[in-house]
C-alpha positions as CSV (number, residue, x, y, z in Angstrom):
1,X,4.8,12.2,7.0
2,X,7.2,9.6,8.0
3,X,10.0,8.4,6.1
4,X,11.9,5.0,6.4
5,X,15.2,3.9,5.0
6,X,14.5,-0.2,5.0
7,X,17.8,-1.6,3.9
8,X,18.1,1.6,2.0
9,X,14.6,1.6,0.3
10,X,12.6,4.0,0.5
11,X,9.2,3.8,2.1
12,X,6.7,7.0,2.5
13,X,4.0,6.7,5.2
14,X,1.5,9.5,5.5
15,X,-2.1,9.8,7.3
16,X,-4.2,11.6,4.9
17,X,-5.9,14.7,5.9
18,X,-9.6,15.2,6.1
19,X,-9.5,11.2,6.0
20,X,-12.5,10.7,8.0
21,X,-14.9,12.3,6.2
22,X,-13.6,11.0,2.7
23,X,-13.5,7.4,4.1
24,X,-17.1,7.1,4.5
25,X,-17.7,7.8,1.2
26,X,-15.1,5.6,-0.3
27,X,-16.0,2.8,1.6
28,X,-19.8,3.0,0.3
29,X,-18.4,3.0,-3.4
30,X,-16.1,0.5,-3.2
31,X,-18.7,-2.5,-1.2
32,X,-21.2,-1.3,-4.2
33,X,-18.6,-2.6,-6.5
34,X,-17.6,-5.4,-4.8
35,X,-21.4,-6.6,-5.3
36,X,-21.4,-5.9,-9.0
37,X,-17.9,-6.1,-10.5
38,X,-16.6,-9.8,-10.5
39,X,-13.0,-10.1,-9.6
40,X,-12.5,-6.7,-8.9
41,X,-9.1,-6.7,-7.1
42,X,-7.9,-8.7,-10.2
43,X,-8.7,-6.8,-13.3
44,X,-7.5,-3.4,-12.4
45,X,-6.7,-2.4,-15.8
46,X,-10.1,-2.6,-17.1
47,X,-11.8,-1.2,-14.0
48,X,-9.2,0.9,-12.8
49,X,-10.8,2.4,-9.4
50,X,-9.0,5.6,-9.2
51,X,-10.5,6.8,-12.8
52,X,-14.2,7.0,-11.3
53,X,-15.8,9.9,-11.6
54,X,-16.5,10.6,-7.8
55,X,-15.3,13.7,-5.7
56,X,-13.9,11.5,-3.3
57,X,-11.8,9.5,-5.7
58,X,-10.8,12.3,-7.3
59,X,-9.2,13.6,-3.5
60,X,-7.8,10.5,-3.4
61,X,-6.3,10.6,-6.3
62,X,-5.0,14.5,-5.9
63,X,-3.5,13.2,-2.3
64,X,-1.9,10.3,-4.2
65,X,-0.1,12.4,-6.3
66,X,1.0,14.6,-3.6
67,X,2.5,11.8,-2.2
68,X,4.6,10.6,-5.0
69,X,6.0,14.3,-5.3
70,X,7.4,13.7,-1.6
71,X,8.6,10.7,-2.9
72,X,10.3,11.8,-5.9
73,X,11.9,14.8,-3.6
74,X,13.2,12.6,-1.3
75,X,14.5,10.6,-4.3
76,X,16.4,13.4,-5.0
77,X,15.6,12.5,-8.7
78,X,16.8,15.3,-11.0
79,X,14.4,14.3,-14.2
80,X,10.7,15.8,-14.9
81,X,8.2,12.4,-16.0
82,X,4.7,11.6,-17.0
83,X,2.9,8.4,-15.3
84,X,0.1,6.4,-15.2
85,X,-1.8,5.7,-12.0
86,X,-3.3,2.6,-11.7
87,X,-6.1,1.5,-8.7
88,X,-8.0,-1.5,-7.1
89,X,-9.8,-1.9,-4.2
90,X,-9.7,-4.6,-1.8
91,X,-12.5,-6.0,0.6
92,X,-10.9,-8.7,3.1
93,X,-13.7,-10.5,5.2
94,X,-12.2,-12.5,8.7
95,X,-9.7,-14.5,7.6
96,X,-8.3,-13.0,4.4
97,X,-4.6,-12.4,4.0
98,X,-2.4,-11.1,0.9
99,X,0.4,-13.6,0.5
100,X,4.3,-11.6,0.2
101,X,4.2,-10.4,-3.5
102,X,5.9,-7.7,-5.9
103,X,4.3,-5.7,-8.4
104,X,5.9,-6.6,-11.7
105,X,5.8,-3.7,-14.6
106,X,5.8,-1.1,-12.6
107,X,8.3,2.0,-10.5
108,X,6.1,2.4,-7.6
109,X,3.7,0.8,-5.6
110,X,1.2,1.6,-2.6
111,X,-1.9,1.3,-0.8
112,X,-4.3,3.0,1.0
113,X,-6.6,2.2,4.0
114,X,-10.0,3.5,3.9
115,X,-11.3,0.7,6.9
116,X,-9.1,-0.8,9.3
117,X,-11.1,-2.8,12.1
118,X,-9.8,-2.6,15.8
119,X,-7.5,-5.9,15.6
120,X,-5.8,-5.2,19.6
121,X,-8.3,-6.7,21.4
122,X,-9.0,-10.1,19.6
123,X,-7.7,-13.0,20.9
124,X,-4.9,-14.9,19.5
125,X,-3.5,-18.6,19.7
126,X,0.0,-17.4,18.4
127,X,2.1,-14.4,19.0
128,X,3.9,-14.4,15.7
129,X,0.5,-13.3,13.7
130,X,0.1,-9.8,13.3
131,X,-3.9,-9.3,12.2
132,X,-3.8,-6.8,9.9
133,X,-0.7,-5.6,10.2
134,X,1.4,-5.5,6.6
135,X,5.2,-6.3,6.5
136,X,7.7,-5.4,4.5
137,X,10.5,-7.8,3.8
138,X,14.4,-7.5,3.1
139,X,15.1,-7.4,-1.0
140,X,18.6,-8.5,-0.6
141,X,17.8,-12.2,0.4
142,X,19.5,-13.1,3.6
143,X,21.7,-10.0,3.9
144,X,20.9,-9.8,7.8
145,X,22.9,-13.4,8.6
146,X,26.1,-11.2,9.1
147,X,24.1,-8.4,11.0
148,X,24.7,-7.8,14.8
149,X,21.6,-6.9,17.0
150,X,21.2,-3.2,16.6
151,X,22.3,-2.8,13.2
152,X,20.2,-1.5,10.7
153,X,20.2,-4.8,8.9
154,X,19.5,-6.9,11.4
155,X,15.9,-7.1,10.7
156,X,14.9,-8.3,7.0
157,X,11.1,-7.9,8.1
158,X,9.4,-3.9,8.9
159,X,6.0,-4.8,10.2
160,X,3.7,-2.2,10.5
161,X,-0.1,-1.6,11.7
162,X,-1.6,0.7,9.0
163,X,-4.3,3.0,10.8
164,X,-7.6,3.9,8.7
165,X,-6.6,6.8,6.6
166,X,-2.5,5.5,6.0
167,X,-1.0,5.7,2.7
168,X,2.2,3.5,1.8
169,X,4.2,4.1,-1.5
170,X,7.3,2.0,-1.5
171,X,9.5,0.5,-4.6
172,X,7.2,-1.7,-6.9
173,X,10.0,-4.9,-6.4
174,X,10.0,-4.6,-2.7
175,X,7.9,-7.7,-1.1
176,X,5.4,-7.2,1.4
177,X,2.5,-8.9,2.7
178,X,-0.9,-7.9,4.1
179,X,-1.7,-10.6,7.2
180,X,-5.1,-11.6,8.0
181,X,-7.5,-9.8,9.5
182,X,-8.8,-11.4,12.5
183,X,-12.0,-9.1,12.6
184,X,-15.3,-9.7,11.6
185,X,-15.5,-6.6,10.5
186,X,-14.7,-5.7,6.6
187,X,-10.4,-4.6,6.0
188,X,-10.8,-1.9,3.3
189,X,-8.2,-0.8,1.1
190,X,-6.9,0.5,-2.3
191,X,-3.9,-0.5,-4.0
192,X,-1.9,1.3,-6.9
193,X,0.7,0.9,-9.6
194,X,2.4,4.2,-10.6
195,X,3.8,3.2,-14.2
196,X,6.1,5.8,-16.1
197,X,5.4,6.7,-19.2
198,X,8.2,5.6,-21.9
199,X,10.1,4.2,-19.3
200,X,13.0,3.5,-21.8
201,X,13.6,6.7,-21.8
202,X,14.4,7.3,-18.2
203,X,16.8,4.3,-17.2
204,X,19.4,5.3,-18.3
């Protein structure tokens, strides 16, 4: 497991183990639904991916979890809570990007990479594009124009290539982006929300 402080948020990385195996699996469920369920990525609520009854979901789901409690230990967050796990897959073909975006309504984010195509070897006309790299952006808005090369702040992007079996869970207002992936090759992933339940009760 890896751990970054970004501008002192929290991010958890993790490869999952026993990912290969589990991938294969995944990946066959989630390009059946992409044939049959219409704006899939979209309407998470009412086909919430991670509620299928399939064993490999259901490891997903268990490593999930496992993966918050990390992230609630590193938290050092002295209160017990109930959530709600929300899922969604997402199939990007060559050329599709996620534009920088927040979850809104929720604690935590993250996403995990069933498929990532071999992106090293594909030639490029600019060498600011990252294919399929995701970045992570600054939340305090220009707090690196007083930074000096070296500091911690001096970056207000964390760019990072996700390898097939990655899981990211990161702060649910913390921007980040997906960039395109250059491959003709399907980019296969699973995002989730992880809502508390009667969150009035634990903000204060």
């Amino acid at each position: 497991m890896k751990t970054n402080y970004l501008w002192s948020t929290l991010l958890i990385q993790d490869s999952l183990p026993s990912h290969e195996e589990n991938n294969e699996k995944l990946k066959e469920v989630i390009l059946e639904r992409n044939k049959n369920i219409k704006n899939m990525t979209n309407n998470y609520r009412e086909h919430n991916f991670l509620r299928l009854e399939n064993d490999n979901v259901s490891w997903l789901t268990r490593n999930i979890t496992t993966v918050i409690e990390k992230y609630v230990i590193e938290s050092k967050m002295k209160r017990s809570f109930t959530y709600t796990l929300d899922g969604w897959a997402n199939v990007n073909v060559r050329g599709d990007y996620h534009v920088p975006h927040t979850h809104p309504f929720s604690w935590l984010s993250g996403v995990y990479y069933v498929h990532v195509p071999i992106q090293d070897k594909l030639e490029q006309n600019r060498l600011d594009i990252g294919p399929a790299h995701m970045s992570f952006f600054d939340p305090r808005g220009s707090a690196n124009m007083i930074a000096i090369e070296g500091d911690l702040y001096h970056r207000d992007e964390y760019r990072v290539l996700p390898q097939s079996g990655d899981i990211f869970i990161f702060p649910s207002f913390l921007q980040h982006m997906a960039h395109p992936n250059m491959s003709d090759e399907q980019r296969i992933s699973i995002s989730f929300n992880i809502t508390i339940n009667e969150l009035r009760d634990y903000t204060y």
